[in-house]
C-alpha positions as CSV (number, residue, x, y, z in Angstrom):
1,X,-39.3,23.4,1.9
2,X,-38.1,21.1,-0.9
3,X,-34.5,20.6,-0.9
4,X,-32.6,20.6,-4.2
5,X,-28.9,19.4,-5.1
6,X,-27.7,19.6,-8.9
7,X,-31.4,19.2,-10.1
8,X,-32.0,16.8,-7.7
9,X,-34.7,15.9,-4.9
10,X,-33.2,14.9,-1.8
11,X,-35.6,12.2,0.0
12,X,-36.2,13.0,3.9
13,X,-37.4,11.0,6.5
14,X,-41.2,11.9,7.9
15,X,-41.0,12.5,12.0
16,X,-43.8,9.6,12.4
17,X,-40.6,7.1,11.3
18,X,-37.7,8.5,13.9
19,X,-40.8,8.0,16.7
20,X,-41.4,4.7,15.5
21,X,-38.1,3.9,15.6
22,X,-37.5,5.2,19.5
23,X,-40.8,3.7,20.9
24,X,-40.2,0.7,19.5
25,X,-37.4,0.0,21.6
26,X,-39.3,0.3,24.5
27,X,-40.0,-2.5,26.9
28,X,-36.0,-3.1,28.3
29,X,-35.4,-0.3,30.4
30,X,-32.1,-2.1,31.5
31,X,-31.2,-1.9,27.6
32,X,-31.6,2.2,28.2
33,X,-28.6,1.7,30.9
34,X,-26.3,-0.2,28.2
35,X,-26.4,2.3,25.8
36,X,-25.7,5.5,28.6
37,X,-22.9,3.4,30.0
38,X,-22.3,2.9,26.1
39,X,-22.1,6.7,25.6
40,X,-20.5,7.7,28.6
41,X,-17.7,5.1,27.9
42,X,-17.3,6.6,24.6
43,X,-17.3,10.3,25.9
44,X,-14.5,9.4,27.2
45,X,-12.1,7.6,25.1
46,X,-12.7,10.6,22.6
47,X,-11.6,13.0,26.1
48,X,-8.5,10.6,26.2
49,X,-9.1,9.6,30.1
50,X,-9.5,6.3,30.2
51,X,-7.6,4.6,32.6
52,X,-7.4,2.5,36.0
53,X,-8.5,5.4,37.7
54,X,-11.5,6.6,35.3
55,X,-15.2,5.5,36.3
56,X,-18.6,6.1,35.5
57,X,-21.1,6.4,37.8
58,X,-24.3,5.0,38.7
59,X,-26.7,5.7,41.0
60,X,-30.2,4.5,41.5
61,X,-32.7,5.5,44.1
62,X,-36.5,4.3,44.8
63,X,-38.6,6.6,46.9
64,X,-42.1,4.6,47.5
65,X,-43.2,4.7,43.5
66,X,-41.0,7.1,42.6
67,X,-37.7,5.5,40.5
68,X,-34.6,8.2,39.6
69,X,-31.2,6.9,37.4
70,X,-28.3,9.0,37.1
71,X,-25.7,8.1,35.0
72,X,-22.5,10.4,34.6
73,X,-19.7,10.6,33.5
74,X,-16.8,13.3,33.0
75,X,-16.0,12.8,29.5
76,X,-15.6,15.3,26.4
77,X,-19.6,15.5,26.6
78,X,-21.8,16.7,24.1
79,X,-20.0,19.8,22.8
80,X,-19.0,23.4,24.1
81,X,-20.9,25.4,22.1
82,X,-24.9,25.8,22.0
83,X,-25.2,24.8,17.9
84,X,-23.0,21.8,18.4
85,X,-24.9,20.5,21.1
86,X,-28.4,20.8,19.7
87,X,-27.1,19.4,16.3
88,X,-25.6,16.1,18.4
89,X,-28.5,16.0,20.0
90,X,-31.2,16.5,17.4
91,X,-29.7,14.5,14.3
92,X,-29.8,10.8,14.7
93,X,-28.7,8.3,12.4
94,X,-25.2,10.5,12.1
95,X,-22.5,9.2,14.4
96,X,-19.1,10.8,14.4
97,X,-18.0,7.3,16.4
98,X,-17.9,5.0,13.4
99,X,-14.6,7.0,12.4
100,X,-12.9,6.2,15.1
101,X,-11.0,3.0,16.4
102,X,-11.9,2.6,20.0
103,X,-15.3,3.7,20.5
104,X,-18.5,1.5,21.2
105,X,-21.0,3.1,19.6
106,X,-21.5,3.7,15.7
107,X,-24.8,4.3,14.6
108,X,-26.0,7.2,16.0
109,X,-29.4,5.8,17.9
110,X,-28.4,5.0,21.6
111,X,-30.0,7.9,23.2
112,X,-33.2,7.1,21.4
113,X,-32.7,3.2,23.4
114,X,-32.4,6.2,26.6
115,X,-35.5,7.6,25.5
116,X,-37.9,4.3,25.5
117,X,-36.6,3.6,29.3
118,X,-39.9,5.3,30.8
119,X,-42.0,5.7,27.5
120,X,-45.4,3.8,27.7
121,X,-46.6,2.2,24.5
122,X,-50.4,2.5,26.1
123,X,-50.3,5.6,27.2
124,X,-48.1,6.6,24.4
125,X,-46.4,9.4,26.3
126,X,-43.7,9.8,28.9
127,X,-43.9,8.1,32.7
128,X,-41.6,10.8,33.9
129,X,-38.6,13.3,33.1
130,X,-35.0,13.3,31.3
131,X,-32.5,16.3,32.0
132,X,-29.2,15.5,30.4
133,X,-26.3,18.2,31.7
134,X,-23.6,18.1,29.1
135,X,-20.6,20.7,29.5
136,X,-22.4,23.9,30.6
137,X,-25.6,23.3,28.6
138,X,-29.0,21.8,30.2
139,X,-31.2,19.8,28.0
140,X,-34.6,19.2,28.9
141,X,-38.5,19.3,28.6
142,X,-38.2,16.5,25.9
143,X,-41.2,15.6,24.1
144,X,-41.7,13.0,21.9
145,X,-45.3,13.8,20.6
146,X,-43.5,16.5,17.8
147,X,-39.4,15.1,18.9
148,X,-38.7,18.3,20.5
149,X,-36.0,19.1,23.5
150,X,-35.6,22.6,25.1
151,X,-31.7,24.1,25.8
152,X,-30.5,26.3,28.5
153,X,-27.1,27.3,29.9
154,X,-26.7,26.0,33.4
155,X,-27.8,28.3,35.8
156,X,-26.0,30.5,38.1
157,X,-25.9,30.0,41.6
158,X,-24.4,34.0,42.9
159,X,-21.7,34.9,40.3
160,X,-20.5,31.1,40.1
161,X,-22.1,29.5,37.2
162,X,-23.3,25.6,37.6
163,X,-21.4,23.8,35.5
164,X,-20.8,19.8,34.7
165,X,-17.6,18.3,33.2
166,X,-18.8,15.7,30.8
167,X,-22.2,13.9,30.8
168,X,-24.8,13.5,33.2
169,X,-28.2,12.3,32.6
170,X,-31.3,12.3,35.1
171,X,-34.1,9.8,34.5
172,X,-36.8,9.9,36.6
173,X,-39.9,7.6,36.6
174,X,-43.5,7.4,38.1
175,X,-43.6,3.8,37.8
176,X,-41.1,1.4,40.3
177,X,-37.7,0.0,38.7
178,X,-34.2,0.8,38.4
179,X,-33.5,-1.7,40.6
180,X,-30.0,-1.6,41.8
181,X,-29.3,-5.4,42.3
182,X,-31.5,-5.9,38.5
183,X,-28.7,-2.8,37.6
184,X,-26.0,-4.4,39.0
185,X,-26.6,-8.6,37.3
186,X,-27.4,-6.8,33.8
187,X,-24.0,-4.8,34.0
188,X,-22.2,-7.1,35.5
189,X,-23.2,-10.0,32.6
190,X,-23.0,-7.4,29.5
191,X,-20.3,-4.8,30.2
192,X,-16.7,-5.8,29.8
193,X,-14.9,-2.5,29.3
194,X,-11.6,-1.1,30.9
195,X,-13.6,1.7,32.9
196,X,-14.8,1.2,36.6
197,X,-18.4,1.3,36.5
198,X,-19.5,2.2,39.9
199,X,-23.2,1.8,41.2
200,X,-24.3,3.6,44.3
201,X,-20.7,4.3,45.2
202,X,-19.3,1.0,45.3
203,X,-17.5,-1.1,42.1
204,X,-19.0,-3.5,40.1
205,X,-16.3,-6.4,39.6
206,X,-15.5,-8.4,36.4
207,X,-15.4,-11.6,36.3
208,X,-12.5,-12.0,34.8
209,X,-11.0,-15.5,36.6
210,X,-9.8,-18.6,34.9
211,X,-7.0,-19.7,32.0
212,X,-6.0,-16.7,29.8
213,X,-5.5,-17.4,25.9
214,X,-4.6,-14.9,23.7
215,X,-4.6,-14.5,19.4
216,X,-4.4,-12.0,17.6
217,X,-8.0,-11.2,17.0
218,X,-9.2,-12.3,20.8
219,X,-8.7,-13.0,23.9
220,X,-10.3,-15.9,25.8
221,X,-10.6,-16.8,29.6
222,X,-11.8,-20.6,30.6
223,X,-13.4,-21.6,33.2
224,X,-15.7,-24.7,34.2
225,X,-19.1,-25.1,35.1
226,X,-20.3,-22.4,32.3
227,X,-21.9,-24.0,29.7
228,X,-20.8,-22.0,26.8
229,X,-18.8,-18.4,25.9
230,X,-19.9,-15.0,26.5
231,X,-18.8,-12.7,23.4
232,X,-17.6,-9.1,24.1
233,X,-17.5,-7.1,21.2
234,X,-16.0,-3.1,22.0
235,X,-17.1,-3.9,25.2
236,X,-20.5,-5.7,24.8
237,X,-21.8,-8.6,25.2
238,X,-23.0,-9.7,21.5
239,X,-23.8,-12.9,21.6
240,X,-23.5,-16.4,23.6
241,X,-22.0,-19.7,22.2
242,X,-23.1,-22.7,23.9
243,X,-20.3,-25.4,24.8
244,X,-21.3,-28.1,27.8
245,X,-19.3,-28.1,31.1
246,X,-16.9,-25.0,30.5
247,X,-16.9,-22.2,28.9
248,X,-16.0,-18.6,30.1
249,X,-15.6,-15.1,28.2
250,X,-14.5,-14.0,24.5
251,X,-13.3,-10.6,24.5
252,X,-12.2,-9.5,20.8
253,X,-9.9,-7.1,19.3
254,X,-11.5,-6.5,16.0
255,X,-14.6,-5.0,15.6
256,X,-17.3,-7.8,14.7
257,X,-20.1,-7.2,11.8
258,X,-23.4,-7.1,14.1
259,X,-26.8,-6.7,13.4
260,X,-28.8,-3.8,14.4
261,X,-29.9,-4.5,18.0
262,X,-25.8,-5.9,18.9
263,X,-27.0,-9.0,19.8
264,X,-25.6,-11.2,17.1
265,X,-23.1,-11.6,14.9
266,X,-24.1,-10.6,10.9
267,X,-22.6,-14.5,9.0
268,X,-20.6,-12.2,6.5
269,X,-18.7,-11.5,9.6
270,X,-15.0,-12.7,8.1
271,X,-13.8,-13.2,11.4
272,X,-16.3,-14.8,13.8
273,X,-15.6,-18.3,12.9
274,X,-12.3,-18.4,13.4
275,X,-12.7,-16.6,16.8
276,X,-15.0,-19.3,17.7
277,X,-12.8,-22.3,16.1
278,X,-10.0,-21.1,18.3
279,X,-11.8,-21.1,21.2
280,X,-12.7,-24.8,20.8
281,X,-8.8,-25.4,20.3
282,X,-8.3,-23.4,23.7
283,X,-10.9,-25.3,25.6
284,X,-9.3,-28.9,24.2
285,X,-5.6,-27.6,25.6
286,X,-7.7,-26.2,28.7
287,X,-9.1,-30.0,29.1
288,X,-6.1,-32.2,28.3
289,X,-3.7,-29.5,30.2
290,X,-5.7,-28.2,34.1
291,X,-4.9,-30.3,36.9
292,X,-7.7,-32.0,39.0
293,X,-9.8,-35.0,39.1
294,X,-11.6,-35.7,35.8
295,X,-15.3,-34.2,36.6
296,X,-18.7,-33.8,35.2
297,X,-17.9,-30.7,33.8
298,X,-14.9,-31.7,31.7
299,X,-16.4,-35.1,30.1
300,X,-19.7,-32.8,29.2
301,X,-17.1,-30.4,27.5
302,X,-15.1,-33.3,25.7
303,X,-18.8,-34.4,24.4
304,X,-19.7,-30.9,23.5
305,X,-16.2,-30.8,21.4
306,X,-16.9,-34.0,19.6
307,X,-20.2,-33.4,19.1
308,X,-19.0,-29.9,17.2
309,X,-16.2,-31.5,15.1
310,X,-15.4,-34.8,15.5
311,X,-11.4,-34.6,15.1
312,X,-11.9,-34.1,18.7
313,X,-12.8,-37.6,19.3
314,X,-9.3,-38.7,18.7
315,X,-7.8,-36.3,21.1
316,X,-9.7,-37.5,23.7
317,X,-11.0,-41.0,22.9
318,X,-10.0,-44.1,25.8
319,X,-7.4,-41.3,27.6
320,X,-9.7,-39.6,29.5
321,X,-13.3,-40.0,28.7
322,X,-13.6,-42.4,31.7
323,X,-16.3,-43.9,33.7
324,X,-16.2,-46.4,36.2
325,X,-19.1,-48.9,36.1
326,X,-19.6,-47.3,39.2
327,X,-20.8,-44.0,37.7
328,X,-17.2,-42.7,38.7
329,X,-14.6,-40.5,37.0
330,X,-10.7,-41.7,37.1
331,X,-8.0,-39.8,35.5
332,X,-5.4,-41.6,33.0
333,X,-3.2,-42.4,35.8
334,X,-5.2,-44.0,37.4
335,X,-5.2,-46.5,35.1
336,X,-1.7,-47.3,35.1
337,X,-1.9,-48.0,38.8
338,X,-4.2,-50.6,39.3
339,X,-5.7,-53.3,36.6
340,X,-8.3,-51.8,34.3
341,X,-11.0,-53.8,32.6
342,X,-13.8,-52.7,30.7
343,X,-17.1,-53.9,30.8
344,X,-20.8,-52.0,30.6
345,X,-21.9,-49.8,32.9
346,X,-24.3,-52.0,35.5
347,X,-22.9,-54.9,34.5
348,X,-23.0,-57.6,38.3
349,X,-19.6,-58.6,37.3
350,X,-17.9,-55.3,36.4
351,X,-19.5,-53.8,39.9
352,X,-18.2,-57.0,42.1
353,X,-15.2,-56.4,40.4
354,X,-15.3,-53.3,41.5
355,X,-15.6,-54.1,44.9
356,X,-12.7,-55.8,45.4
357,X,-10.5,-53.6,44.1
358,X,-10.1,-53.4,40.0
359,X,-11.3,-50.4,38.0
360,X,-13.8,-51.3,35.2
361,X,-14.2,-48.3,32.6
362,X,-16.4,-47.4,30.2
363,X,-15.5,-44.7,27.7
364,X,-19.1,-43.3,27.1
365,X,-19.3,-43.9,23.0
366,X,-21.0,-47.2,22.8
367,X,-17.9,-49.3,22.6
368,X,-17.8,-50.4,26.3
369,X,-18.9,-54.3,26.2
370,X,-15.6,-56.1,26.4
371,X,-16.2,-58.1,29.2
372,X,-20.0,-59.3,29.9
373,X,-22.6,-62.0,29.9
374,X,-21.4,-64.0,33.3
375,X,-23.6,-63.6,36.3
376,X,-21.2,-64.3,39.4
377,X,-23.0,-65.7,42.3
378,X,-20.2,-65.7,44.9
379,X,-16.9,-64.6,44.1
380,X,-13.9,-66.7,46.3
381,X,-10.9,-66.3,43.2
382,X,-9.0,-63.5,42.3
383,X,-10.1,-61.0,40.0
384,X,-8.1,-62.0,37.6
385,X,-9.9,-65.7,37.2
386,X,-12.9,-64.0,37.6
387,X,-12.4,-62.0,34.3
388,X,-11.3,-65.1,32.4
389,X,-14.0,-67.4,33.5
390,X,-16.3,-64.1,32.2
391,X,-14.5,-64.8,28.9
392,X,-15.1,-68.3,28.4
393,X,-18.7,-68.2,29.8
394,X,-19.6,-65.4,27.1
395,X,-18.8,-67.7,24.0
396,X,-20.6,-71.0,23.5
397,X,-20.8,-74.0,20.7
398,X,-23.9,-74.1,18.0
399,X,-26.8,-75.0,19.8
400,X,-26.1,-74.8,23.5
401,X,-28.6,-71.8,24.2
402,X,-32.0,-71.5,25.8
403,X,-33.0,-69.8,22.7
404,X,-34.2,-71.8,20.0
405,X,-32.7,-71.2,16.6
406,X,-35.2,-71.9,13.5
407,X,-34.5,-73.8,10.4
408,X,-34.2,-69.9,8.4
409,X,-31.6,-69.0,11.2
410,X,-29.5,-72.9,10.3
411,X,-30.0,-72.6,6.4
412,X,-28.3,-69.1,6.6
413,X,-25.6,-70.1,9.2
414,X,-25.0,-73.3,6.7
415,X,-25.4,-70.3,3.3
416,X,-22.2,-68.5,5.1
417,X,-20.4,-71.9,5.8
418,X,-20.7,-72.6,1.9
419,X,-18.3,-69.0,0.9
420,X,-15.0,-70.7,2.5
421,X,-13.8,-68.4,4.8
422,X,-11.2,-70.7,6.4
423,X,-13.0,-69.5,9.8
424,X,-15.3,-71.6,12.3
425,X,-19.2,-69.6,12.0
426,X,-21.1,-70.2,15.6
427,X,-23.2,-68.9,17.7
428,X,-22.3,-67.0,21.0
429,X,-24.6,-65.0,23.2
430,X,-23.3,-61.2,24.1
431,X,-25.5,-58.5,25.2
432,X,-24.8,-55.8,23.0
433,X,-22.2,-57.2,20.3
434,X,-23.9,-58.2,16.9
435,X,-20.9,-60.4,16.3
436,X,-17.0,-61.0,17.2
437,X,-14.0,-63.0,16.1
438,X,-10.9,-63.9,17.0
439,X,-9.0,-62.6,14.0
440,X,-7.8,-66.6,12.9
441,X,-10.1,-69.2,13.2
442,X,-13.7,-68.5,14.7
443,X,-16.1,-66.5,13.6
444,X,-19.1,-65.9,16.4
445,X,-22.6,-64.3,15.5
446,X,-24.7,-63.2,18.2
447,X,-27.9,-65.0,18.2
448,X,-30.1,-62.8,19.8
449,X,-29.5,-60.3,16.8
450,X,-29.6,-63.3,14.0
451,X,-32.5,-64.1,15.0
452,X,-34.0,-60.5,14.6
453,X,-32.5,-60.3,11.3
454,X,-34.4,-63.5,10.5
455,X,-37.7,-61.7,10.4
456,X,-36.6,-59.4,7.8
457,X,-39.5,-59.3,5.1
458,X,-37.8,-61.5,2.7
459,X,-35.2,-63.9,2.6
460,X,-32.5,-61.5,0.6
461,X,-32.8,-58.7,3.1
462,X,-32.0,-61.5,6.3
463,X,-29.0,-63.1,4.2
464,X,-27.7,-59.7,3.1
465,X,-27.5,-58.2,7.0
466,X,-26.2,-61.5,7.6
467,X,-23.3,-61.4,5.0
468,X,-22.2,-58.0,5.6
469,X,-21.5,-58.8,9.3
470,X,-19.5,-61.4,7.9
471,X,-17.8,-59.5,6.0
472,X,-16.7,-56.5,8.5
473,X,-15.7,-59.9,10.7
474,X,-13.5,-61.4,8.1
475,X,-11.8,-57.5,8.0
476,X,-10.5,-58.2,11.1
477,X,-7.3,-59.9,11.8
478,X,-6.8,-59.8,15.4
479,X,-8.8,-60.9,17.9
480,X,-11.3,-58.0,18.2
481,X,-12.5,-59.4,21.6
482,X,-9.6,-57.2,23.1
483,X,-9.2,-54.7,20.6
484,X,-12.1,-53.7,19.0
485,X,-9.9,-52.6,16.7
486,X,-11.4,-50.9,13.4
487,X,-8.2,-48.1,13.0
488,X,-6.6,-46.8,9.6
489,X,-6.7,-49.1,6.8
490,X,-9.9,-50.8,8.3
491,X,-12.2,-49.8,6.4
492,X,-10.3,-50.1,3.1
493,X,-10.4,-53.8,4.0
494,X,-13.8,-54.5,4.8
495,X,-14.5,-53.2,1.5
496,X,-12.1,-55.7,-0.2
497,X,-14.2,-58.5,1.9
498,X,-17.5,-57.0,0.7
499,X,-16.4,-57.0,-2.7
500,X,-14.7,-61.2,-2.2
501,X,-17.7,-62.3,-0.8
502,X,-20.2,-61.0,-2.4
503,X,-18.9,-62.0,-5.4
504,X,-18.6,-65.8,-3.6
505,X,-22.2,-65.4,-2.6
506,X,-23.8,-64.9,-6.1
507,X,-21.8,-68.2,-7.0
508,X,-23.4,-70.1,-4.3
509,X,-26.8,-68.9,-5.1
510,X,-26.1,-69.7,-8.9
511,X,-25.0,-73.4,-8.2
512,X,-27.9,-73.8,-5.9
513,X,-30.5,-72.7,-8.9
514,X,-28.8,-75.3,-11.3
């Protein structure tokens, strides 16, 4: 029959769509057990009986091939009269939960997700039974072939009828699963509600341990080792954020805009990022903040941090990103016990400095070469004479290398000589440094990378790379042998050397031409 509203044609659904829609979610069965738990939690928060004391229950049995589920629960159930039962049972799609604040569930489809548990996409059919007992009404013989259910009121046993407070549904399958310690993982990674959930009589625990930070549209618990956050939205997990070393659970407060399968969050979400942002800001308290030796786990997380904005790099840059050349982690106060040198990781001298008692650190970014290039044979001085003999060794006068330098490598050296920089230009060798200076007079290129610049294609390219080292050395005016130091205002001034001599550069070229 052809419905009509004010002259209108109301569209309907054909049944072949609402089947597709169930069997298609089959495959999960443990998915079936999220939404009962889903629906039984929701049962009853509209009975008003949640609290410490209010549980759901599980149980799961296998008898040789033969696999049952019951899930119950004693909430408002599924209504108290026959017609409102079969219409909440019959009518998908139509959820009276999306009115309401506290409930899970919204759309109207879970019991579908029930459904698929022990439907066979090959066989197309049914691999056992589903009786759901809601109040005193029995639902049964369900059939997917034309999406039909029988009703009954619950028998009477002498002049006592049977009767169940709430939900209860009965899943029983020909094929082996509902395995209780597969139950128990899956609920114990994806349920985060305030309701004991017990399985086979005993409670499943939350893992709820670690640093507790609250806003107003979360709450977040830290802990190491986790690789990332779990996100719980109305008591589900949603989705998983990846963050190395720690990491721990996101429980919101707001409801999140999902997709249709709940496991991700929809962009036009107006609240996600900011849940996420803040958890960042928790984790970097979380870091700088726990007591304990400075692990694994925490430098991954600083990384991971960095990596995802990198304002973090100044919160945690040379105070505790710290590695020993040793492959060791030290803490900050460490430092200011003992005397600290850095150097690169593997380095002979940094390790036999090591060994006799200083701390040589590297911070992990690149910038750890301050003290290298010396191979110490024996070491009879103090550390301390061993370090500056390090320092003296590392430098050396044009010419004095094992290397040869070619007449493109002098010609350039003597180009740079030509702009008047008021600085000495040598050569030094250094195994990672492209060039260094001590902020007054000398000016030191490393000639391992000159001379790789020297096979640049054509002779502009070589004296260009050339020049702009020049140039970021000239920007500095202290000795960046200890200081490395390229902080506010830096840049600004390499720039202004660019700008000098290049302009000094195209005069030199112009005489030369004349």
């Amino acid at each position: 029959m052809t419905e009509v509203i004010d002259d209108r044609i109301k569209f309907v659904a054909d049944d072949n769509l609402l089947r597709q829609v169930i069997t298609d979610q089959a495959g999960e069965w443990k998915k079936g057990i999220l939404e009962l738990v889903q629906n039984a939690y929701d049962s009853l928060v509209m009975k008003g009986k949640v609290t410490p004391q209010t549980y759901i229950s599980i149980d799961s049995t296998i008898d040789g091939e033969i696999s049952k589920l019951v899930v119950e629960d004693n909430g408002c159930g599924g209504g108290k009269e026959k017609d409102e039962v079969i219409r909440n049972m019959k009518i998908f799609g139509n959820s009276i939960k999306k009115e309401l604040d506290n409930t899970i569930g919204e759309k109207g489809m879970g019991r579908g997700q029930a459904f698929a548990m022990i439907y066979d996409m090959t066989r197309e059919e049914f691999i056992g039974d589903i009786v759901i007992e809601t109040n005193e009404w029995k639902i049964f013989n369900i059939k997917l072939s034309d999406l039909s259910f029988s009703i009954e009121k619950a028998k009477k046993v002498g002049d006592n009828p049977v009767k169940h407070a709430g939900t209860r549904w009965t899943i029983t399958s020909s094929y082996r699963m509902f395995d209780s310690d597969e139950i128990h993982e899956y609920i114990e990674d994806n349920i985060m509600i305030p309701v004991t959930i017990k399985l086979n009589g005993r409670a499943i625990s939350k893992k709820t341990k670690g640093k507790r930070f609250e806003t107003d549209y979360a709450t977040y618990i830290i802990t190491q080792g986790k690789g990332g956050f779990q996100v719980y939205d109305r008591g589900l997990k949603v989705k998983f954020e990846k963050l190395g070393g720690v990491g721990g659970i996101i429980i919101t407060k707001i409801p999140l805009k999902l997709n249709f399968a709940r496991n991700d969050v929809l962009s036009s979400d107006p609240h996600y990022d900011e849940i996420i942002y803040d958890s960042y800001e928790f984790v970097k308290e979380y870091l700088i903040t726990t007591s304990g030796a400075f692990n694994d786990a925490k430098r991954v997380a600083m990384k991971s941090l960095i990596v995802k904005d990198e304002k973090y790099l100044h919160d945690f840059y040379y105070e505790t990103i710290i590695k020993t050349a040793q492959g060791k982690f030290i803490t900050p106060a460490e430092l200011n016990e003992r005397k600290v040198y850095l150097a690169e990781e593997g380095n002979r001298l940094a390790d036999d400095i090591c060994q006799m008692g200083g701390i040589v650190i590297a911070d992990g970014y690149g910038n750890i070469a301050r003290i290298s290039g010396a191979e110490v044979e024996k070491l009879d001085d103090s550390t301390d004479s061993i370090v500056e003999r390090a320092k003296r060794n590392r430098y050396s006068s044009y010419g004095d290398f094992d290397m040869p330098i070619t007449d493109r490598m002098r010609e350039c050296m003597e180009w740079l000589r030509e702009l008047n920089c008021g600085r000495e230009l040598s050569f030094g060798k250094h195994n990672s440094w492209i060039a260094w200076t001590n902020g007054s007079t000398d000016i030191w290129f490393s000639i391992k990378h000159f001379k790789r610049w020297c096979k640049a294609k054509t002779k502009a390219g070589f004296y260009l790379k050339a020049l702009t080292t020049f140039s970021h050395e000239m920007a500095h005016t202290d000795d960046n042998r200890e200081t490395d130091h390229h902080g506010y205002g830096f840049e600004r001034e390499h720039v202004e050397c660019m700008k000098e001599y290049m302009g000094r550069a195209s005069t030199v070229v112009a005489r030369s031409r004349n």
